[in-house]
N, C-alpha and C positions, 0 to 999 in steps of 0.2 A: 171606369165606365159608369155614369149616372142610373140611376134605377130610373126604369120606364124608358129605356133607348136598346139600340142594336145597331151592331156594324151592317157593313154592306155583305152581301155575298162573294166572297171572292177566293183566290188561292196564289200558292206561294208556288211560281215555276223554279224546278226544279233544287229547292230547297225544304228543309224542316223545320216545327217549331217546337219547343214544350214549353207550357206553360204551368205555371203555378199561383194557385188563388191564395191570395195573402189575405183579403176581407170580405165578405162580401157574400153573392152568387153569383151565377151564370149558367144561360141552358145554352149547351156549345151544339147545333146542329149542321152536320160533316155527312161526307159522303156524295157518295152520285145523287144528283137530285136533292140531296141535304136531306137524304133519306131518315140518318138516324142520327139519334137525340141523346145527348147526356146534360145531369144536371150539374153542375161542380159547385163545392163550397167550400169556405176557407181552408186551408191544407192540400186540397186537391190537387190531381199533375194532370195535366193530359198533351198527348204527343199526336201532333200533327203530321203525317208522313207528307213529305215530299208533292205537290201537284192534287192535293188531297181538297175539294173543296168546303168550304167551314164558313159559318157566320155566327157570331157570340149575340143573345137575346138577355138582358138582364131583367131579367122581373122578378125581384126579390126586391127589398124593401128598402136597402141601403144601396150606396154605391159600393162599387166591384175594382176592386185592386187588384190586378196582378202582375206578376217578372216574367217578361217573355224571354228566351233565347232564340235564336236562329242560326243556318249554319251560314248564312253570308252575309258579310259585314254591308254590303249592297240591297240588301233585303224588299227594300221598297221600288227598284228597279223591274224586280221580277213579279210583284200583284200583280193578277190580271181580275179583273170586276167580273161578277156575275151577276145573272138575271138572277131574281128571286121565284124560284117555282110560285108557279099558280097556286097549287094544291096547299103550300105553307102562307102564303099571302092572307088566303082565304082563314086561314088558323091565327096567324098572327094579327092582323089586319095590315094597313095600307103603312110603309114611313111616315111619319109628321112631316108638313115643309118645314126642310132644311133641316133636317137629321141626317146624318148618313153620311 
């Protein structure tokens, strides 16, 4: 993931993820509403439950490597997109055209 980008909001129906940062950062915010926030950096894991929503923000300096697992080989059948709450919009600011 290049520094100065971020995924879309979205979630994994009915599956998990864990990830592990190999280089890099990433502010992973998850939850109802993408309520809460963690930052990961290289070594880090973090485990996505099931229907859990999540969007990775990279604003650290380098780009962000990481190994995803999942438990279905099908994986991208089940994203479903989310809005990006208001309240984090307003914090992050707006997507670039043609990011995401």
């Amino acid at each position: 993931m290049p520094t100065g980008t971020r995924g879309r909001p979205h979630l994994h129906e009915g599956h998990e993820s864990a990830i592990f940062i190999q280089s890099g950062q990433v502010e992973v915010w998850h939850g109802e509403d993408l309520a809460e926030h963690v930052v990961l950096r290289a070594g880090d894991y973090i485990h996505i439950p099931a229907d859990t929503p999540h969007m990775p923000v990279n604003t650290g300096d380098q780009d962000m490597v990481c190994l995803v697992a999942r438990t279905d080989p099908d994986e991208q059948e089940g994203v479903r997109l989310l809005d990006l709450p208001i309240w984090l919009e307003s914090r992050l600011g707006p997507l670039p055209v043609g990011a995401g």
